[in-house]
Phi, psi and omega in degrees: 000146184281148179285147185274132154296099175337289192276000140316122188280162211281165200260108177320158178263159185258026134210135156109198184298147192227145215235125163243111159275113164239124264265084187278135182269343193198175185033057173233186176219151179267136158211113175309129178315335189289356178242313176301337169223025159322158237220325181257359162318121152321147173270344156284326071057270187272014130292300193305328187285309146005253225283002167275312203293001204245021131241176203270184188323157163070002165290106171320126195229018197302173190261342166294322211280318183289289187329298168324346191238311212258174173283335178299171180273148179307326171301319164275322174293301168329333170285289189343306179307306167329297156300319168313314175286328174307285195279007168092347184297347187213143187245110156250138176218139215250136196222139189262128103320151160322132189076051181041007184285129181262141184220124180303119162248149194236151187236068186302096167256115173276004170198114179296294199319327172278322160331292154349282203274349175267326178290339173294315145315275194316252174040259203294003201230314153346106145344101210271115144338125159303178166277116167273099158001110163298129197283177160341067183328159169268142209233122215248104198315166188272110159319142173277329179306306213234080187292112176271132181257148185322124216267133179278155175319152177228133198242130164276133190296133176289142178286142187301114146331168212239128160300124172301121205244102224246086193289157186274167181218043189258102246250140186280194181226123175297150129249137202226091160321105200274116168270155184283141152295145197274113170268170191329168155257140171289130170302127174234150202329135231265105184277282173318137159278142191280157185292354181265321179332148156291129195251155197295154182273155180284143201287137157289158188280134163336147190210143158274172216252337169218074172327108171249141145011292206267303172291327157309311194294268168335285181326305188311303204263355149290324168305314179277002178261343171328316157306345181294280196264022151205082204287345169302328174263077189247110190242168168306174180268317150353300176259356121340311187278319188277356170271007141336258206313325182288299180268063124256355132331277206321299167305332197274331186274003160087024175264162202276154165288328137351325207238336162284316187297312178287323210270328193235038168234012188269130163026079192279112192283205208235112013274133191276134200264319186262073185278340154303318198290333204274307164334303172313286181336298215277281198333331172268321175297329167234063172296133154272193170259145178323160183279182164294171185253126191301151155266141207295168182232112150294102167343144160301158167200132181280123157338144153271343173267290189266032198338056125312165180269109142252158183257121193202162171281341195235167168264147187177249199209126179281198178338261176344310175265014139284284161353284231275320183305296224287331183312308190319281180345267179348270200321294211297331190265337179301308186331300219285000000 
């Protein structure tokens, strides 16, 4: 077997957190994992226990005084404390001042338990006061008329001690829900085209088929009017010009201008960066099709015999009165 390399560094981890740490020389705080990753704690909780325990003595930590610096409400900080007492990091207790005034003193414990157990000890190591004797009554000289006799001493009984009540201080046991594993997700089909896919070739822009004067003119001036009902598209006179031909495709093919200007300004994205290139597109991908081919109308024609109306390309005689010619014909060679 190969010898393991000491000194090789350890091997980042490939999901979760990775801690880049640099070595503070001033302005840090020690703060115990017991606070930092409690388990019943609130994350408003252990950031407000966080930020009492890193000031320093005699700093106010009142819940007006915290409001005031965070953004939170006095009301969430007041749970926040709360929980902080619950769970031992922290003690307020309320104490008289000078001037008959009660003033909150509060106590920040990073590891409650030993706390616990250091006030129990005092407790319980504590000295019990003794009894102090009552002194002596004074004893009143004796009348010769009425002889008083001396009153006996009165002893006050020393007071009992108080039982000491011995708190437990055995931490109650997280249970840390264990989740069933999750299993994988199946990959499902891949929506992005990879940067290597063959990409569609670009549609060309539309051209008309027998560009006139008059139809240019018109494209020219639906471009340039866009901005009135869609200020996004404020395009240059450069991409004006190249964009001519495509909606003059669009007028030669029998769309109204209304139904071009929406069809290729309708919901636009957002934030829109190209609005030539976005134009271009929509003008070639959603060209309509040309219109059908009107079918031609054969002219009126008058007879030349019964001058009735018919329809011919040429002038002459209608049916009938072809019929009637060529019958006429017919007889006449019979005759003969």
């Amino acid at each position: 077997m190969d010898t393991q390399q000491v000194s090789a560094p350890p091997r980042a981890p490939s999901a979760g957190v990775v801690h880049i740490n640099i070595r503070l020389t001033d302005g840090y705080t020690i703060i115990s994992n017991r606070l930092t990753q409690h388990r019943g704690l609130s994350l408003l909780a252990i950031g407000l226990g966080t930020h009492i325990q890193s000031l320093p003595d005699g700093w106010r930590v009142g819940i007006k005084a915290l409001a005031a610096i965070f953004p939170e409400s006095e009301a969430r900080i007041a749970v926040a404390l709360r929980e902080l007492e619950q769970h031992g990091f922290l003690r307020r207790t309320r104490e008289r001042v000078g001037g008959g005034k009660l003033a909150t003193r509060t106590e920040s414990y990073n590891h409650p338990e030993a706390a616990v157990r250091g006030r129990m000890r005092e407790r319980v190591t504590a000295p019990v006061p003794e009894a102090v004797p009552a002194p002596e009554p004074e004893v009143l000289p004796a009348v010769a008329a009425e002889p008083v006799t001396a009153a006996e001493p009165v002893r006050v009984p020393a007071p009992e001690p108080e039982p000491v009540r011995v708190p437990t201080c055995e931490p109650e046991p997280v249970r840390v829900s264990v989740p069933d594993p999750v299993p994988a997700p199946v990959p499902g089909p891949r929506l992005v085209p990879t940067p290597t896919a063959p990409r569609k070739p670009r549609l060309p822009l539309p051209a008309p088929q027998q560009p006139t004067e008059a139809l240019c003119a018109a494209a020219a001036d639906l471009l340039a009017g866009l901005p009135r009902t869609a200020p996004a598209f404020l395009l240059s006179e450069e991409d004006v010009r190249g964009l001519i031909p495509g909606v003059a495709a669009w007028l030669e093919r029998g769309a109204r201008p209304d139904a071009v200007r929406a069809a290729i300004t309708e919901d636009p994205p957002v934030p829109l960066r190209h609005p030539a290139k976005l134009l271009r597109h929509r003008l070639a991908a959603l060209l309509p099709p040309p219109l059908p081919a009107a079918v031609p109308v054969v002219p009126l024609q008058n007879c030349d015999d019964c001058d009735r109306a018919f329809r011919s390309s040429v002038p002459g005689c209608c049916r009938e009165c072809r019929d009637a010619r060529a019958y006429a014909d017919e007889r006449c060679l019979i005759g003969a």
